[in-house]
N, C-alpha and C positions, 0 to 999 in steps of 0.2 A: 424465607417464607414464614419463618415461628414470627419475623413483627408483623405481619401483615394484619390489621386491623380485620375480624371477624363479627362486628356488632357496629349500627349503625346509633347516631342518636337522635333520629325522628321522631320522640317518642322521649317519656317517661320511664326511668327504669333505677337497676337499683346495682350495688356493685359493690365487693370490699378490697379495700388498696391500704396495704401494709396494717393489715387486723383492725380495721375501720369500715362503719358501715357509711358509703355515698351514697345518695340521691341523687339524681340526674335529671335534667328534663330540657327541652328544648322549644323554646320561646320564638316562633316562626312571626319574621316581621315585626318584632317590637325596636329594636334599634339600627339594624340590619337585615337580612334575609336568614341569618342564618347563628342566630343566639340562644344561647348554653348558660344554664346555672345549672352549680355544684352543691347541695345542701349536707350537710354533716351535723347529722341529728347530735350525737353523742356531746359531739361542744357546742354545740348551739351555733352554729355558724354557718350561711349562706354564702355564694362566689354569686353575684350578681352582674360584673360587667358590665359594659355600656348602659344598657337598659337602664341605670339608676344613678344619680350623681345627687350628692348633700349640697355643695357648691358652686353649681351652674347647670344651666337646661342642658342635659344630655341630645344626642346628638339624634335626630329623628332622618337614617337616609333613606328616606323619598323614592330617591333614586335609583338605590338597591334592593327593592323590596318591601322596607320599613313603613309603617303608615301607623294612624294613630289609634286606630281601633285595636291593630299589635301589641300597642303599647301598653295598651289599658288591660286589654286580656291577658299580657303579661304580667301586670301589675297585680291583677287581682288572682292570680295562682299563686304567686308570691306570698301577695298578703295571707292567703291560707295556710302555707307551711311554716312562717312564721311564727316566733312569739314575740311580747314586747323589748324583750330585753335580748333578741337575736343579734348576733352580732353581724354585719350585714356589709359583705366589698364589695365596690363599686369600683370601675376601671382605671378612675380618676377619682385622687380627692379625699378625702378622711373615712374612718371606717362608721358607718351607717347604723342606726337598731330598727326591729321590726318594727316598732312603733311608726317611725320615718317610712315607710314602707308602706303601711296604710296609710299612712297619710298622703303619701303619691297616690296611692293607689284612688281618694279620693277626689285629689286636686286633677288629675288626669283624666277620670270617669265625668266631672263637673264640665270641665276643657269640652272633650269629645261630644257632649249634650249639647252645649255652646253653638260647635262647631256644625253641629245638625242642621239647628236655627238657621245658622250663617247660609248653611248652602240651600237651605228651601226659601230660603230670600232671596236667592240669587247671586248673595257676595261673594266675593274671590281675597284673594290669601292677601291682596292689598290692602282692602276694607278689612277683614278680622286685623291686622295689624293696626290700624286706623282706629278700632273700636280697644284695641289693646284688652280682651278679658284673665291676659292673667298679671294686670297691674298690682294686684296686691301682695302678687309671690316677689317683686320686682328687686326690693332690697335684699330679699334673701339670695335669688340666682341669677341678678345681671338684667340687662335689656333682654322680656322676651320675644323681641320684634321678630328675628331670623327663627326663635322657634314656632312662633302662632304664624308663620308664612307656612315653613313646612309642613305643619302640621293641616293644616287646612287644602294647602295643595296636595297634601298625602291622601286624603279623605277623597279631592277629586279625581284621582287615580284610583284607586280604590270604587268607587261610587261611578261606575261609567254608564253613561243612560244606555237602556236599548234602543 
């Protein structure tokens, strides 16, 4: 019974583990339903997780929760506790700085603006692929065909008429 977990992490908070002060918060629907960073003011260093990848579009499940409006409100708390030269892990892939960080935080809030457009026109996550708006990120993190589907189909889930 002394492991039994007594604090939940729905919620922002704060915690010290082995004479360190943690940050905590939890990032509802940005990559999953159910995502966690760890911020460690003292070294300068963020635990980010899926939510954020240097290397390739991170993984947006739709499926489970995740949608793109997640993403971006995650993104932009993020970019708040940041600084430029944070040091910054992502689940996959090289370690990241806050700099990189706003600048998701940018390219992802442009995306989702985008993605508005798309759906008061009527398009569907066929057409956002078709129209391709995040071609210019494209050399940096791969074909974003399979992420501008999800992310668009996440938005209509998200977005259900009455």
């Amino acid at each position: 019974s002394a492991a039994r977990p007594t604090k939940t992490t729905r919620g922002d908070g704060s915690m010290e583990f082995a004479g360190v002060k943690l940050d905590y918060g939890y990032m509802p629907a940005a990559h999953t339903d159910s995502d966690l960073y760890i911020h460690l003011p003292q070294m300068n260093l963020l635990i980010a997780g899926g939510v954020v990848s240097a290397e390739e579009w991170p993984l947006l499940d739709y499926r489970n929760g995740a949608w793109l409006g997640g993403r971006v409100r995650a993104l932009e708390h993020l970019a708040d506790i940041v600084k430029p030269d944070t040091r910054v892990v992502p689940a996959n892939g090289r370690v990241m700085t806050g700099a990189e960080i706003v600048r998701h935080r940018d390219m992802y809030r442009k995306l989702f603006t985008t993605m508005i457009g798309y759906l008061n026109m009527g398009l569907g996550p066929e057409d956002a692929v078709t129209r391709n708006p995040l071609k210019e990120y494209q050399s940096e993190f791969g074909d974003p065909s399979a992420f501008t589907y999800g992310a668009l189909k996440s938005m209509m889930i998200a977005y259900v008429p009455d």
